[in-house]
C-alpha positions as CSV (number, residue, x, y, z in Angstrom):
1,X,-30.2,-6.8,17.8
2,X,-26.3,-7.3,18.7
3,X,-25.6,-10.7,16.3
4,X,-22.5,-11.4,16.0
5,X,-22.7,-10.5,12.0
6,X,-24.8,-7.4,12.7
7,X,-23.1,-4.6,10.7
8,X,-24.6,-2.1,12.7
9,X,-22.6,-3.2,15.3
10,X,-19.7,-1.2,16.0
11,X,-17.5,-4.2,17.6
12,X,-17.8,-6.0,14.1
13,X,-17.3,-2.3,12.0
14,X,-14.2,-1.9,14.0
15,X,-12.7,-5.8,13.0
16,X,-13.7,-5.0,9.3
17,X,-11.6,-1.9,9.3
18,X,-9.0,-3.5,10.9
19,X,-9.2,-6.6,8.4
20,X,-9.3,-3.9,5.4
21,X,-6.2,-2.0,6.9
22,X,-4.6,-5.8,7.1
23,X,-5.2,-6.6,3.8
24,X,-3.6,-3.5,2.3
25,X,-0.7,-3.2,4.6
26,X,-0.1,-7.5,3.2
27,X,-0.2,-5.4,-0.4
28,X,2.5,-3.4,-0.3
29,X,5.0,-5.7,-0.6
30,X,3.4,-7.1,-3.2
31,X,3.3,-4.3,-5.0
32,X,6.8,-3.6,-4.9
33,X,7.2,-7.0,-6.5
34,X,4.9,-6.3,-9.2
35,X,6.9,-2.8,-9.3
36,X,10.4,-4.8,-9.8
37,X,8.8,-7.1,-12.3
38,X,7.4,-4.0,-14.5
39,X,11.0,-2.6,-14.4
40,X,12.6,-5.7,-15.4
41,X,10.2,-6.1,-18.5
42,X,9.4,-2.2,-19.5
43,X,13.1,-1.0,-18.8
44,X,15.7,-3.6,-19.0
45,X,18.0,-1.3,-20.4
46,X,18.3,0.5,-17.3
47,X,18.3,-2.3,-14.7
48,X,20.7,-5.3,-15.3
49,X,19.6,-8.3,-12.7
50,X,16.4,-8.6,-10.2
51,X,18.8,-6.8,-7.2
52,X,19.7,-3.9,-9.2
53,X,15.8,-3.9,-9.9
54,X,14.9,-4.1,-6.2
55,X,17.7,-1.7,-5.1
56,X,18.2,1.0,-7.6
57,X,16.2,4.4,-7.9
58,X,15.2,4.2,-4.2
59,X,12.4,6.9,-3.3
60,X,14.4,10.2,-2.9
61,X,17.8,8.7,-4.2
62,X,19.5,10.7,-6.9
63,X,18.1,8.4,-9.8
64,X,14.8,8.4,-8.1
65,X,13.8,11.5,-9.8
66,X,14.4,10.7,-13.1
67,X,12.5,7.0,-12.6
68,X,9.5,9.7,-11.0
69,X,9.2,11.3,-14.2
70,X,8.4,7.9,-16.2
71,X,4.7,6.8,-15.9
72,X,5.8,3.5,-14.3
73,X,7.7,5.9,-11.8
74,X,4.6,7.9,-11.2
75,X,2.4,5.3,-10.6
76,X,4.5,2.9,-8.9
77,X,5.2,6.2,-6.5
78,X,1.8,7.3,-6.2
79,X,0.2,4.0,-5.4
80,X,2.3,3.4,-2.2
81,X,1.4,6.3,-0.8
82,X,-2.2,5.4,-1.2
83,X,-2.3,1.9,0.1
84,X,-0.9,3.7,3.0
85,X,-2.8,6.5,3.3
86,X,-5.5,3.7,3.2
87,X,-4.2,2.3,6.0
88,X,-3.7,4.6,7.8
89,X,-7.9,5.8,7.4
90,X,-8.6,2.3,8.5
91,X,-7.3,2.4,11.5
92,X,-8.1,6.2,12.2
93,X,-11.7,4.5,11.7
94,X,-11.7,1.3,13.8
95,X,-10.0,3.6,16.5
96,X,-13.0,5.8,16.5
97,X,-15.5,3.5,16.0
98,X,-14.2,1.8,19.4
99,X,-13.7,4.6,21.6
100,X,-17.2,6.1,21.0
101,X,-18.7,2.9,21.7
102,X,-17.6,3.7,25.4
């Protein structure tokens, strides 16, 4: 049976990975939004405008460390490297999936 929705099908396995991987790669950015917001509204005292929000404490910068020990900063760290991580698996799978189907 080779439908076109057939999960067992490794063409169709391979295009949800690749949709999954899509979807979390379009996340990111999002998340750094949702990142700059939570800064803006959890620790205005330490960033004045939406730029300094966006620009300051960059990963490994000499701020960044002290932003990584907050909970936001641990999380907001963490989850990146996730989604990416995720990604990353996604394609490692759709790229499998496709070669050993010949």
């Amino acid at each position: 049976m080779s439908g076109t929705n057939n999960p067992n099908d490794p063409k169709v396995r391979a295009r949800a990975f690749l949709l999954l991987a899509g979807i979390l790669l379009l996340s990111l950015p999002i998340l750094r939004l949702l990142e700059v917001g939570l800064r803006l509204r959890f620790m205005r005292e330490h960033y004045g405008d939406l730029w300094q929000a966006l620009t300051k404490d960059l990963w490994l910068s000499d701020g960044w460390w002290s932003y990584f020990a907050t909970p936001l900063g641990f999380v907001m760290t963490i989850l990146p490297l996730a989604l990416i991580l995720g990604i990353a698996l996604c394609l490692f799978a759709a790229i499998r999936i496709t070669k050993d189907r010949g």
